[in-house]
C-alpha positions as CSV (number, residue, x, y, z in Angstrom):
1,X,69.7,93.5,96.5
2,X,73.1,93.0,97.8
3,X,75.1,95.7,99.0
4,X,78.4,96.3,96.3
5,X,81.2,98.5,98.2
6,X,82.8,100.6,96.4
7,X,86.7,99.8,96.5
8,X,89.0,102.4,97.5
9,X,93.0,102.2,97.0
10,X,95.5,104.6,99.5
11,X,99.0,104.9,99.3
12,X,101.2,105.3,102.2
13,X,103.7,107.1,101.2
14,X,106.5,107.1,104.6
15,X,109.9,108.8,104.8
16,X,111.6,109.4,108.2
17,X,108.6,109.0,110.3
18,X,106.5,111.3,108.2
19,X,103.2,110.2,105.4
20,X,102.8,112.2,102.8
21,X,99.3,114.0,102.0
22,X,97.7,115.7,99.3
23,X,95.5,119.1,99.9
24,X,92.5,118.1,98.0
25,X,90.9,121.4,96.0
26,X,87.9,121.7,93.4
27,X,86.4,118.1,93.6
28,X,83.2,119.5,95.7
29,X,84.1,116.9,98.2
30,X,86.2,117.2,101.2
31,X,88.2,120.4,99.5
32,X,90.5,122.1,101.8
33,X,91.3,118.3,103.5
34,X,94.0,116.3,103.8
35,X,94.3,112.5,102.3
36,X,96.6,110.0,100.6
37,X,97.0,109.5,97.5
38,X,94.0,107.4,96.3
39,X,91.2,106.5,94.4
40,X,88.8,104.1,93.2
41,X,89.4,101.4,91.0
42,X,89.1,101.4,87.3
43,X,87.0,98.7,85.1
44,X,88.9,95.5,85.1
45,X,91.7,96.6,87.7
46,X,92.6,94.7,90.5
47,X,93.8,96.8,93.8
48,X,97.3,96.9,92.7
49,X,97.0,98.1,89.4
50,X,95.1,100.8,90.8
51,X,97.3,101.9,93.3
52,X,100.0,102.2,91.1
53,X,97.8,104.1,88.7
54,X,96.7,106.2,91.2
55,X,100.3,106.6,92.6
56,X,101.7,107.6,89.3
57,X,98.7,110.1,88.2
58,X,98.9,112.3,91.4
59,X,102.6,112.2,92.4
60,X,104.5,111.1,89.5
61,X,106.2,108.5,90.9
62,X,106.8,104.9,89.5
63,X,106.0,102.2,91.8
64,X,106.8,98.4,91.4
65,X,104.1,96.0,92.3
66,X,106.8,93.9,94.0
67,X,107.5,97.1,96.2
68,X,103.7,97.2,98.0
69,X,102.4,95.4,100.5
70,X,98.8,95.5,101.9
71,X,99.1,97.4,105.5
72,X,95.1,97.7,106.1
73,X,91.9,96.7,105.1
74,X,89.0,98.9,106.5
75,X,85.6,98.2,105.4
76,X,84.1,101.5,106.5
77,X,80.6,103.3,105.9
78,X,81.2,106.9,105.0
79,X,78.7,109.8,106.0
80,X,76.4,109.3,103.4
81,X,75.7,105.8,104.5
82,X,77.3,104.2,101.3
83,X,79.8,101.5,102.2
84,X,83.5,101.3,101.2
85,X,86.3,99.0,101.3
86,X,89.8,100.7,101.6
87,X,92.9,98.9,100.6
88,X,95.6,100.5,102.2
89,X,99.3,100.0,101.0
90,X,102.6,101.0,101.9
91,X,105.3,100.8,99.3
92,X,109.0,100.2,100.3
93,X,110.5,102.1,97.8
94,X,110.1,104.3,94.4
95,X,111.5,105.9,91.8
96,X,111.1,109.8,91.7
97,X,110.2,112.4,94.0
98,X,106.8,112.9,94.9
99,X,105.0,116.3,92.7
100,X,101.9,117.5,92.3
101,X,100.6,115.7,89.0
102,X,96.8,117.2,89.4
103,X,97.4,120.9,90.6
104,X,93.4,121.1,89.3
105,X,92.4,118.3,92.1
106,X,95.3,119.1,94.7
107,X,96.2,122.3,96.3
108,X,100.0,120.4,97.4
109,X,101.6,117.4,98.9
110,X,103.2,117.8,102.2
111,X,104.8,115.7,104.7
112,X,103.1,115.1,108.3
113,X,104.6,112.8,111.2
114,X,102.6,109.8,111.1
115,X,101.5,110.1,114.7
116,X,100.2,113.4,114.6
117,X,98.0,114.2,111.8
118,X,96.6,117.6,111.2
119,X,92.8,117.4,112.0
120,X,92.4,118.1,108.5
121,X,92.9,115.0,107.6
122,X,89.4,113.1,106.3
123,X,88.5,110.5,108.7
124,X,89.1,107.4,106.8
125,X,92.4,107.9,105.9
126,X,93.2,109.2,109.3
127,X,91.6,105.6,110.9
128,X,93.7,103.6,108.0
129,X,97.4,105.2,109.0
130,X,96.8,105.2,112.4
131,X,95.6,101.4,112.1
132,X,98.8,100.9,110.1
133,X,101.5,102.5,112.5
134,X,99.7,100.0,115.0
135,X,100.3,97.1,112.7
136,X,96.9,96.6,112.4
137,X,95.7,94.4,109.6
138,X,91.8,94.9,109.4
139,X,88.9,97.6,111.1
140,X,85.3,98.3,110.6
141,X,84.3,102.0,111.0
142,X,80.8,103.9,110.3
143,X,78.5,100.9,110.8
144,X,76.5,102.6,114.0
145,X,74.1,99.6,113.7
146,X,76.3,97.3,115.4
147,X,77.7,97.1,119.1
148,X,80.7,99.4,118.4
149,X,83.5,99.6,115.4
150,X,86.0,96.6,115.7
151,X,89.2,96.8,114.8
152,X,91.4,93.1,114.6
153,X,94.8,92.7,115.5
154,X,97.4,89.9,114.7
155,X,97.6,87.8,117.5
């Protein structure tokens, strides 16, 4: 049977050097961690509708489709073994001031300089920003069955 990824969507979220991360709480997975705003896409959603969903559901803020751009692609294996595909996008500009929409799924939102996450950040959203601030475009993480992860840059 073919192996379906799940597709993941992160928002980068950058101001003065800093990303801003959400304290996840009471999901039973990865509580007390730090990540983007994310998500998985919903039926019939393509990554940007999803990433602005997601954007507006857990910060409140309105983001223009014209105002993303794709910044990474990781196809990455968590853990568990089940493979992912995070779309990671940065967004030039929005309207509002990022809140805490989902105080049930997120402790707070705080801002961290980009090159020095707190190690309480989950994994693959550390790997994607750090990717991004290299202006890297594509990585593979978690797939110990092959010679080591690869990560692609432009040329």
């Amino acid at each position: 049977m073919p192996q379906q990824p799940v597709n993941d969507v992160m928002l980068i979220l950058e101001r003065d050097g800093a990303v801003c991360l959400a304290e996840r709480q009471g999901t039973g997975y990865a509580d007390g961690m730090l990540n983007l705003p994310s998500g998985k896409l919903d039926e019939g959603e393509d990554v940007f509708e999803a990433v602005i969903r997601e954007g507006c559901e857990e910060t409140g803020l309105v983001i223009e489709r014209e105002a993303l751009r794709i910044v990474h692609v990781m196809h990455f294996r968590n853990p568990e073994g089940e493979p992912r595909v995070g779309w990671f996008f940065a967004v030039r500009y929005w309207e509002g001031e990022p809140r805490n929409m989902e105080p049930h799924k997120c402790a707070g939102l705080s801002w961290h300089p980009i090159d020095q996450l707190p190690d309480n950040t989950v994994p693959y959203n550390a790997l994607g920003i750090a990717h991004y601030a290299k202006g890297e475009p594509f990585s593979t993480h978690g797939w110990e069955d092959r010679a080591d992860d690869q990560v692609f840059r432009r040329p």
